[in-house]
N, C-alpha and C positions, 0 to 999 in steps of 0.2 A: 504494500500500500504506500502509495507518495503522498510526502504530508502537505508538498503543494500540489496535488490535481485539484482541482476546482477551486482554487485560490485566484485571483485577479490581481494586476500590475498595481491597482489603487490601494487595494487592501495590503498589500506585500509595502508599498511605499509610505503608507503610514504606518505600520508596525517599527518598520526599521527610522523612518523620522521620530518616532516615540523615543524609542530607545535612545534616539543619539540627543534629543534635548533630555532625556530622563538622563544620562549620562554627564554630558555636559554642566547639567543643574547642580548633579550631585557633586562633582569634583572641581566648581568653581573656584573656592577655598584654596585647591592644590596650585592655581595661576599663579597667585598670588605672593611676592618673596616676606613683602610687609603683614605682619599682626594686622588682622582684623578684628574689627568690635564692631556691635550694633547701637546706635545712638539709641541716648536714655530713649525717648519717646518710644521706641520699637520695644526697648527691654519693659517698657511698663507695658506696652499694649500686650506681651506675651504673656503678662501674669493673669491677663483675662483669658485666655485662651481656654483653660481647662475649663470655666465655666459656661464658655459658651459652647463649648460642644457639646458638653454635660445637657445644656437646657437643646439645644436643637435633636438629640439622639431622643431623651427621655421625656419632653414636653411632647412630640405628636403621638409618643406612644400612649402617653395617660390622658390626653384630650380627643385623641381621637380614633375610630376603630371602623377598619375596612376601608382607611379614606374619606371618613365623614367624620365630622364634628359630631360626637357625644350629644341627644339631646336628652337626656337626662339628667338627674343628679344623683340618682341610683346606681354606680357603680364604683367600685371598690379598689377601682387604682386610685380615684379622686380624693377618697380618706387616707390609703395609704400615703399616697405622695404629703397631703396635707399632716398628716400626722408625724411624718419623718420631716418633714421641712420644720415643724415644730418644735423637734426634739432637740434639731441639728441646731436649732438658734439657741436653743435653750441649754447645751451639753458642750456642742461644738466637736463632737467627734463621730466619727463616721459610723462606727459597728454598734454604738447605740442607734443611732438614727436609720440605717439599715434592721437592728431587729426593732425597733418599734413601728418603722411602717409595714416589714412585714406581719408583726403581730395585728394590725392595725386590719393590713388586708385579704390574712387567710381565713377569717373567722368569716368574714363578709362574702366572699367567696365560693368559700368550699359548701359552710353553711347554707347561708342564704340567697345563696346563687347569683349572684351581682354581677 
């Protein structure tokens, strides 16, 4: 079997243009003879970073289901999320705030079907 038969010139020249800017991106750094650093303003926007990914991964997951907007308020990721976001202000550490929204949303769940 050939792993280009039914492959075409377009699709073969953007894999290989992939690679060579995924390449190029990555070993940027190596051009370079001088120390690099990122101005403050990039070093502080990266301290948001983890948060915003956090809220984009795990906000459509607890608002929304199938692709739609939640329209109730009857479901049980909405207390857990609200119950761990409660904790985590209140504790400030993560594996509290993880077993209280889970405590928060297998009861609702498993139980009463949410």
């Amino acid at each position: 079997m050939n792993f280009f038969e039914g492959t075409d010139f377009w699709t073969l020249a953007v894999i290989v243009g992939l690679a060579g800017v995924t390449v190029l991106t990555r070993s940027f750094f190596f051009f370079s003879s001088e120390e690099w650093a990122l101005p403050d303003w990039a070093q502080r926007g990266l301290q948001y970073a983890p948060i915003a990914a956090m809220a984009a991964v795990v906000l459509p997951e607890i608002l929304m289901q199938q692709g739609q907007f939640l329209n109730t308020w009857m479901d049980a990721r909405w207390v857990g999320a609200t119950v761990g976001a409660a904790v985590y202000f209140w504790r400030r550490n993560v594996l509290w705030t993880i077993l209280a929204g889970m405590l928060a949303y297998l009861p609702l769940h498993l139980v009463l079907g949410w």
